[in-house]
C-alpha positions in Angstrom: 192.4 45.4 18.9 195.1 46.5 21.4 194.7 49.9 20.1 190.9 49.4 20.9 191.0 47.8 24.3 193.5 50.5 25.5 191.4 53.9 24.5 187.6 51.9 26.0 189.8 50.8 29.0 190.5 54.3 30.2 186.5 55.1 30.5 186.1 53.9 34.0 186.4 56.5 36.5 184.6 54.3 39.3 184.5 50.7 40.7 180.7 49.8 39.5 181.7 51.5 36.3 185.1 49.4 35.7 182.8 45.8 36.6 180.0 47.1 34.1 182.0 48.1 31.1 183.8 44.9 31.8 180.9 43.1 31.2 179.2 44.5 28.5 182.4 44.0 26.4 182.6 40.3 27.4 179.2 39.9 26.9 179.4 41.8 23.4 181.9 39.7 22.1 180.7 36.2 23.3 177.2 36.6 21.5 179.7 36.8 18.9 182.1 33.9 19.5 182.6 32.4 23.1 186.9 31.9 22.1 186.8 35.4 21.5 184.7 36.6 24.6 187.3 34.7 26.7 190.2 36.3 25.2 188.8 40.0 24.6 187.1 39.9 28.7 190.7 38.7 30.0 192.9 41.0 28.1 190.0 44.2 29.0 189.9 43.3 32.7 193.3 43.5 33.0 194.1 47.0 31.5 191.0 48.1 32.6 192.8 47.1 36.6 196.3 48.4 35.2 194.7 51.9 33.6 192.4 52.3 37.0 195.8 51.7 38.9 198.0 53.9 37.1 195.1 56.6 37.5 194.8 56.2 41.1 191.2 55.0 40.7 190.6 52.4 43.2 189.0 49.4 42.4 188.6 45.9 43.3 190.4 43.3 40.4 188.8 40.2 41.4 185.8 41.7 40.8 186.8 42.8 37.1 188.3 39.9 36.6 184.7 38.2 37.1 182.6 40.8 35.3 185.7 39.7 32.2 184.2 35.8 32.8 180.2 36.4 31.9 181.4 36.4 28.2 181.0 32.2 28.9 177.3 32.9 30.5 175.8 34.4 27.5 177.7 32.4 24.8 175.5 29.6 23.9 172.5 31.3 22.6 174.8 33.5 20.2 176.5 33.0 16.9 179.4 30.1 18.0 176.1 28.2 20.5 177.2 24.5 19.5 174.1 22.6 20.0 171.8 25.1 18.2 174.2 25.2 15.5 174.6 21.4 15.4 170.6 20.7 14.5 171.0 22.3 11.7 172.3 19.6 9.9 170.2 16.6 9.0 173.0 14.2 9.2 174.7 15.8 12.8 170.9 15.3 13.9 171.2 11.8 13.2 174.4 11.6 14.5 173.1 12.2 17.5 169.2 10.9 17.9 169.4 7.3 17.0 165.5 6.9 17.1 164.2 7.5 13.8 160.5 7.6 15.6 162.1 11.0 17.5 163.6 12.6 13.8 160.3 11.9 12.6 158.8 13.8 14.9 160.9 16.9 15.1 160.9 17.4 11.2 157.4 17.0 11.1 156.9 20.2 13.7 159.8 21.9 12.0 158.0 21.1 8.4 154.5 23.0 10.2 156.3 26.0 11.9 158.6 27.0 8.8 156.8 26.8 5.3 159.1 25.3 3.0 162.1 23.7 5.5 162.7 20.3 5.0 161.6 17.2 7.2 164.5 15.5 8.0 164.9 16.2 11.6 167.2 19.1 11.2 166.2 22.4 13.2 167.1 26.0 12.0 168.4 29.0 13.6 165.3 30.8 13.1 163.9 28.0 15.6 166.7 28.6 17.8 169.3 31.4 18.1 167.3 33.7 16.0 163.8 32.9 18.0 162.6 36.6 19.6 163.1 34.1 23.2 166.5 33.7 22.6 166.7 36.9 21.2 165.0 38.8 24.2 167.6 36.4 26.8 170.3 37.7 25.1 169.7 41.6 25.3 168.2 41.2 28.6 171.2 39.5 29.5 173.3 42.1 28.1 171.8 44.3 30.5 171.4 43.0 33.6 174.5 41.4 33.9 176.5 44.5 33.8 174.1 46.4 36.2 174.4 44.0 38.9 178.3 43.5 38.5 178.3 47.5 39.2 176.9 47.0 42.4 178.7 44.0 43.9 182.1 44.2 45.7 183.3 46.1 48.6 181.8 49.4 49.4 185.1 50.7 51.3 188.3 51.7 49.2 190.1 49.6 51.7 188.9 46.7 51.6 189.8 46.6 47.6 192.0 44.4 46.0 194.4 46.0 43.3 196.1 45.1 40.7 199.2 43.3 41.3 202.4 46.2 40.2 204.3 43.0 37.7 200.6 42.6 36.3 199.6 45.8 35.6 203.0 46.4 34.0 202.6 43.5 31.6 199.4 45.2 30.8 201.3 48.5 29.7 204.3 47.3 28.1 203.5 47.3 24.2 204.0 44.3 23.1 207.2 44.3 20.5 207.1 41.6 17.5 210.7 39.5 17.1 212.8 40.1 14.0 212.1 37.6 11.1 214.9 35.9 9.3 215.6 37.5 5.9 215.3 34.3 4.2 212.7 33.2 1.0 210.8 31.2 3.2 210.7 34.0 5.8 209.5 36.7 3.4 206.9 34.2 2.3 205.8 33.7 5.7 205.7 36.8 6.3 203.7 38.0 2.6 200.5 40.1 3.3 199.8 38.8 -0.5 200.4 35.5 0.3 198.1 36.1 3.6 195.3 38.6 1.7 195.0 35.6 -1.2 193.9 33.2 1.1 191.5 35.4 2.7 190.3 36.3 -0.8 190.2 32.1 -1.8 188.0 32.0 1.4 185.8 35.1 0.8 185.1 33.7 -2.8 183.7 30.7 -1.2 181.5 32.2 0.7 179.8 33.9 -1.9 179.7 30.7 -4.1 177.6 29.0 -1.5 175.6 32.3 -1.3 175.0 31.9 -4.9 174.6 28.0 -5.0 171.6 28.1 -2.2 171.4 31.3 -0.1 169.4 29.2 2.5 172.4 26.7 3.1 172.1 26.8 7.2 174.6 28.7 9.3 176.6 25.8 10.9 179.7 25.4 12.9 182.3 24.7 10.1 181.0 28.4 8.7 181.5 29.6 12.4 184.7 28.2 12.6 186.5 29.1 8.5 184.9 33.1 9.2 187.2 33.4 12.1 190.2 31.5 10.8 189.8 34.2 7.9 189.4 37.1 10.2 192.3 36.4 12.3 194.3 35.8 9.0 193.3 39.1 7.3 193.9 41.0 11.1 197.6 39.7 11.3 198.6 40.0 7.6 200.9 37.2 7.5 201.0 33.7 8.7 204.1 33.9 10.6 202.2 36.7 12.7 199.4 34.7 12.7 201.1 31.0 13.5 202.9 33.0 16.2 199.8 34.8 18.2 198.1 31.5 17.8 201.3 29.5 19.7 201.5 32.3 22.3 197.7 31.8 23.3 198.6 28.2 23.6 200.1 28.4 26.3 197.8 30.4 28.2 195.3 27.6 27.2 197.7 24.5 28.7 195.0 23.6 31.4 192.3 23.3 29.3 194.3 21.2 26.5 195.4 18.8 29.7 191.6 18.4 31.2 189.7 18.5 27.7 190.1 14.5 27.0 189.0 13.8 30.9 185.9 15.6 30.3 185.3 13.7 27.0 185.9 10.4 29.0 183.6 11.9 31.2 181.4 12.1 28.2 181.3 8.6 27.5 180.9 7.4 30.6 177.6 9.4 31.2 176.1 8.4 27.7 177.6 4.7 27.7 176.4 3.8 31.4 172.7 4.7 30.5 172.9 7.7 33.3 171.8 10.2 31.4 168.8 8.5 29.8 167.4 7.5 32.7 167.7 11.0 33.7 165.6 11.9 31.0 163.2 9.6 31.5 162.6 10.6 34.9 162.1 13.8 33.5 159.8 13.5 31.4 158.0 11.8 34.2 157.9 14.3 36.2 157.0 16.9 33.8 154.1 14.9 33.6 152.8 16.1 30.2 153.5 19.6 30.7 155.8 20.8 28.3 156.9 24.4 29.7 157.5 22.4 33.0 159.5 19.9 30.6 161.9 22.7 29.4 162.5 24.0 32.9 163.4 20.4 34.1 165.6 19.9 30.9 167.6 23.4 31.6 168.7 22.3 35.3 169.4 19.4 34.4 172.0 20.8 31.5 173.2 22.8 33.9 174.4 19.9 36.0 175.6 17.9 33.5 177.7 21.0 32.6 179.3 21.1 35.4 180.9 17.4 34.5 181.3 18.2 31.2 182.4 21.5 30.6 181.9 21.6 26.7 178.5 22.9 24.5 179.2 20.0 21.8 180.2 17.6 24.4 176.6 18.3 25.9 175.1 18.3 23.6 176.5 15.0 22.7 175.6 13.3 25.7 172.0 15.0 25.9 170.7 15.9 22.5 169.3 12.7 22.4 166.9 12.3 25.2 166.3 15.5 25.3 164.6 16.0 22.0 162.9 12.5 22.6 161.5 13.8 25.8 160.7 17.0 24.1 158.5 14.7 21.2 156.8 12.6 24.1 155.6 15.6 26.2 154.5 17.7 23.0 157.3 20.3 23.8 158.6 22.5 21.0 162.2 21.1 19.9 163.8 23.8 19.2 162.9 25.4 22.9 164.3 22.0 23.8 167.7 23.1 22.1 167.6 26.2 23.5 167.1 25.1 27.3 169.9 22.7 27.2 171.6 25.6 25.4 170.9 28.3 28.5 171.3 25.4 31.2 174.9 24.8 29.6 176.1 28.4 29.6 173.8 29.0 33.2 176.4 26.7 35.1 179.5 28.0 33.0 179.5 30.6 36.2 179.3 27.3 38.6 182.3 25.3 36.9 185.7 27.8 36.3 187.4 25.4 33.8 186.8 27.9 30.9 188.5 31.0 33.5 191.5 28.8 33.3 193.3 30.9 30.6 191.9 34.4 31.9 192.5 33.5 35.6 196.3 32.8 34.1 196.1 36.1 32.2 194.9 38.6 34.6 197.0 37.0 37.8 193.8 35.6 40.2 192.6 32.5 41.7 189.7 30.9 41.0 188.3 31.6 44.5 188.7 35.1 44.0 186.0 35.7 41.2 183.7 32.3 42.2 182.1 34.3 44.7 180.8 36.9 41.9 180.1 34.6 39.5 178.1 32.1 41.6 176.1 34.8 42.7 175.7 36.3 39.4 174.6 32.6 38.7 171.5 32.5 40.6 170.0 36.5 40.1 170.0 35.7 36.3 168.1 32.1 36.9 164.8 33.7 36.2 166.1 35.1 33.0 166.2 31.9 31.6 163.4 30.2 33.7 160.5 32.7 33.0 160.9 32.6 28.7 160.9 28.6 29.3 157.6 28.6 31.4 156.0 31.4 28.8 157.1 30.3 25.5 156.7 26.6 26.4 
């Protein structure tokens, strides 16, 4: 990945072209995963600053450093989205929608719109990430927001911001792994066997669920075990891989600090009846429109993200009343999934708690990339708003 980073990092040869390629990549990878996005848009918009540097190619880094961000606005209508993901399971449906009236409902339209799926409430991808709306958003996505990064930031070489010299050296120095101890528990740590058997035990169950029901719904846990195995096979060892993952820690300290905040946050919103009656007023002023409904419903996850900076903690919170509101307007549920999904990753460019470990990475303040992202914020709204007000 180093290897990779370094050779796409010297393409630049111009300020719009270093924000663009910076976002494409982060966008890439966080239809992918939104961990990974996050990591891969830090670590490229700081050698892509350190590369222009050591080029003489002037550009300005705070603006990089934003265009390495949009990984987090793109996220939640690809492969790691946690609410779409979520519905797919009957019993994390129920988890969620207490109202047996409001599952009744949704498995009911889900039962008409997919032959053969089962009415229990849960919703599939092919309702959801894999819908051509969401679909459409995301490539749309993928290319807007990398044109407009390219043509934001100061026009004069002056006025640019460069890399900072001890940052752009961190950038270049290769990273050299510590000596291990020559002990048996050290060479077991250290076993590619020991590492490539456990990727193999994890491969084989894959293709035993494959075989057992080939329609077994993609869901978070199978998010979450094909990365764990990916990192494992990409390290070869668990020492190297128990090692990256306590470096990345503590680039991650302000998130692990704030995280249960938000989630009191959480139960504050949902246990004080606020965001019910939010829905309700929704769904009154909708007043039986359902495209209208979905509008609403995005904003509205767009300001609850901003409180509670988390795609399951949203979801959460909302997934209730917004699937009821969705069954008492006539809305499709799976739209209904989808605009809490966009709202949620919409405001990510509002609320910086996710820049945390990238702002700490590439050597920024927040204030220095908010102005890019904000702005970036509102020139994508109709992105989102005009599928909503079609489709619905």
């Amino acid at each position: 990945m180093r290897a990779a980073i370094d050779r796409v990092a010297d393409l630049p040869r111009t300020q719009g072209q270093a924000a663009a390629l910076t976002a494409l990549v982060a966008c890439a990878t966080g239809l992918l995963n939104w961990g990974l996005s996050l990591i891969v848009g830090a670590l490229f918009a700081r050698q892509v600053g350190a590369r222009c540097r050591a080029r003489g190619v002037r550009i300005h880094y705070p603006l990089v450093v934003a265009a390495g961000y949009t990984g987090l606005l793109v996220w939640h209508g690809g492969l790691s989205g946690s609410a779409p993901l979520k519905v797919t399971s009957a019993a994390d449906v129920k988890a969620v929608v207490a109202d047996a009236g409001t599952i009744a409902a949704v498995g009911s339209f889900v039962a008409r719109a997919v032959p053969g799926a089962p009415a229990d409430g849960a919703i599939p991808t092919t309702l959801t990430l894999f819908r051509p709306a969401n679909l459409a958003v995301s490539v749309l996505l993928l290319a807007v927001v990398p044109a407009l990064l390219a043509l934001m930031g100061p026009r004069r070489p002056e006025d640019a911001r460069e890399i900072d010299e001890a940052v752009a050296k961190a950038a270049l120095d290769a990273p050299q792994p510590p000596a291990g101890d020559d002990t048996p528990a050290a060479r077991l740590e250290g076993s590619r066997l020991l590492a490539w058997g456990l990727v193999a035990l994890g491969v084989a169950h894959f293709g035993e669920r494959l075989l057992d029901d080939a329609r077994r719904p993609l869901d978070l846990d199978t998010i979450n075990l094909a990365f764990f195995l990916v990192g494992l096979a990409l390290h070869g060892s668990l020492r190297s891989y128990g090692r990256a993952v306590g470096e990345a820690i503590e680039g991650t300290a302000g998130i692990l600090v704030q995280f249960p905040l938000y989630f009191g946050m959480v139960g504050l919103m949902k246990a004080s009846g606020f965001v019910a009656a939010v829905s309700d007023g929704l769904v009154g002023l909708a007043g039986g429109s359902g495209a209208l409904y979905l509008v609403l419903t995005f904003l509205v996850a767009g300001v609850v993200s901003v409180f509670v900076p988390s795609g399951g903690g949203q979801w959460a919170v909302q997934g209730s009343v917004v699937l009821h509101g969705a069954v008492v307007v006539g809305a499709d549920p799976g739209l209904a999934v989808l605009a809490l999904a966009w709202g949620d990753q919409w405001a990510n460019m509002l609320q910086p708690f996710w820049a945390l470990p990238l702002l700490g990475l590439c050597g920024v303040r927040a204030g220095e990339i908010m102005g890019y992202t904000i702005l970036l914020m509102l020139l994508v709204t109709p992105v989102f708003v005009l599928p909503l007000l079609v489709a619905g």
